[in-house]
N, C-alpha and C positions, 0 to 999 in steps of 0.2 A: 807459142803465144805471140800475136802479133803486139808491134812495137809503141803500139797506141790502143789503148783500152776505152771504151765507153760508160761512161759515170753520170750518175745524175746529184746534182747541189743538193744538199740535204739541210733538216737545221739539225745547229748543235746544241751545246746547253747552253752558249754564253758565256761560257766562263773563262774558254782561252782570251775573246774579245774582253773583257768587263761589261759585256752587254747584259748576263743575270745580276750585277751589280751587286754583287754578292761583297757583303765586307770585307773579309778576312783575304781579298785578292781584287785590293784598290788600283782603277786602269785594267784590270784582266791577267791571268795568269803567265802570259807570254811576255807582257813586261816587266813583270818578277822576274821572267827566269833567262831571260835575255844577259843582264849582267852574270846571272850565273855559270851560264853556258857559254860568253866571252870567257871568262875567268879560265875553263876547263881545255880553251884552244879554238870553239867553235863559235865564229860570227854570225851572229844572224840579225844584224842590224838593219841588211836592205831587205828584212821580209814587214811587212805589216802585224799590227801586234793582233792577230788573231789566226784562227785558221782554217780554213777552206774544206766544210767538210763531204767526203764527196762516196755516195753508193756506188760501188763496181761490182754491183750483185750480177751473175751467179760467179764473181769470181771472192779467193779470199789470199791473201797474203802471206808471205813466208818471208822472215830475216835470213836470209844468207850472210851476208857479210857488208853491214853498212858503213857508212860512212864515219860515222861514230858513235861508239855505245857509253854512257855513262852509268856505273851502277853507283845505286844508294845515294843520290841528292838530296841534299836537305836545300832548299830553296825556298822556304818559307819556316822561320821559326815557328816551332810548335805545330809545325806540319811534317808526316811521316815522311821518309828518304823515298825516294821513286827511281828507276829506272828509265832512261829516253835513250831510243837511237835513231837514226838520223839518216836520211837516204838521201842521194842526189833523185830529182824527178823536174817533169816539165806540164805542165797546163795549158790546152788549150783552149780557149773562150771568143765566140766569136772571129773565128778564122786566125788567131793572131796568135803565136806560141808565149809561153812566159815559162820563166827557170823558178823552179819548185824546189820544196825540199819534202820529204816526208818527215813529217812528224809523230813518232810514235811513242809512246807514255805506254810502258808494259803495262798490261794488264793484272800482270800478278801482285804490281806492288802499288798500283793505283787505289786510293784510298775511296774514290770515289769517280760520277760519271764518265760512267762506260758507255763503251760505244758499242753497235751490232759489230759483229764479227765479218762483213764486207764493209762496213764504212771504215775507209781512212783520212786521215785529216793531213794534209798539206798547209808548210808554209811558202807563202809567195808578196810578191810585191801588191797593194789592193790592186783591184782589177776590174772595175767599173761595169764592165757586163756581167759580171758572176752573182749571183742571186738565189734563193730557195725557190730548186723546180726547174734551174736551167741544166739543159745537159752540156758538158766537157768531155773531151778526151785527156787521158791522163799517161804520163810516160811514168811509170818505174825503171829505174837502172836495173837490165837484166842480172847484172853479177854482184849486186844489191840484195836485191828484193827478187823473192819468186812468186809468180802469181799464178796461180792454182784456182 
């Protein structure tokens, strides 16, 4: 698997941003869960509060061993417990690299929007050329993440 993959910006639902403005996850979901996931050991203060969702079709994803896995979060009162784990990655946009993170919300214990099975969603610092339609390359940490 080469060390740089090809992806294209895709939309998401808005929710990690607060862009579906959806009540019950006021500002977006990422800054709810922000102080949660300082709490558990993992900073993710210099990412932007939303996240960068990106097609790597025909490729799809596999955990190996990330960077952090939290099971059972309750991160929203009166919201079900979720699992998230957490990759080292990198982004590239317009010639210039940025330090990524993967963000990944299991699927099994997600209560709701889901993603295709080649879209992943990265958190990164904003990134002023990234947009819905642009293509990026994308680093996953090979002893991370296996891409398949």
């Amino acid at each position: 698997m080469p060390a740089w993959i090809r992806g294209l910006v895709v939309a998401g639902h808005g929710v990690a941003s607060g862009a579906a403005k959806q009540e019950q996850f006021p500002g977006g979901a990422i800054a709810l869960q922000k102080p949660v996931f300082q709490g558990l050991g993992l900073d993710l203060t210099a990412f932007h509060n939303g996240t960068i969702n990106i097609d790597i079709a025909p490729h799809r994803i596999q955990l190996r061993a990330p960077r952090a896995t939290f099971e059972h979060v309750v991160w929203l009162e009166g919201y079900p417990a979720e699992t998230f784990s957490f990759a080292d990655a990198g982004i590239r946009a317009a010639g210039i690299e940025y330090e990524a993170m993967l963000f990944y919300p299991h699927p099994e214990t997600k209560p709701e929007h889901f993603q295709p099975p080649t879209v992943i969603e990265l958190l990164a610092e904003y990134i002023a050329p990234i947009h819905i339609g642009v293509a990026v390359d994308v680093w996953l940490d090979p002893a991370q993440i296996r891409v398949r």
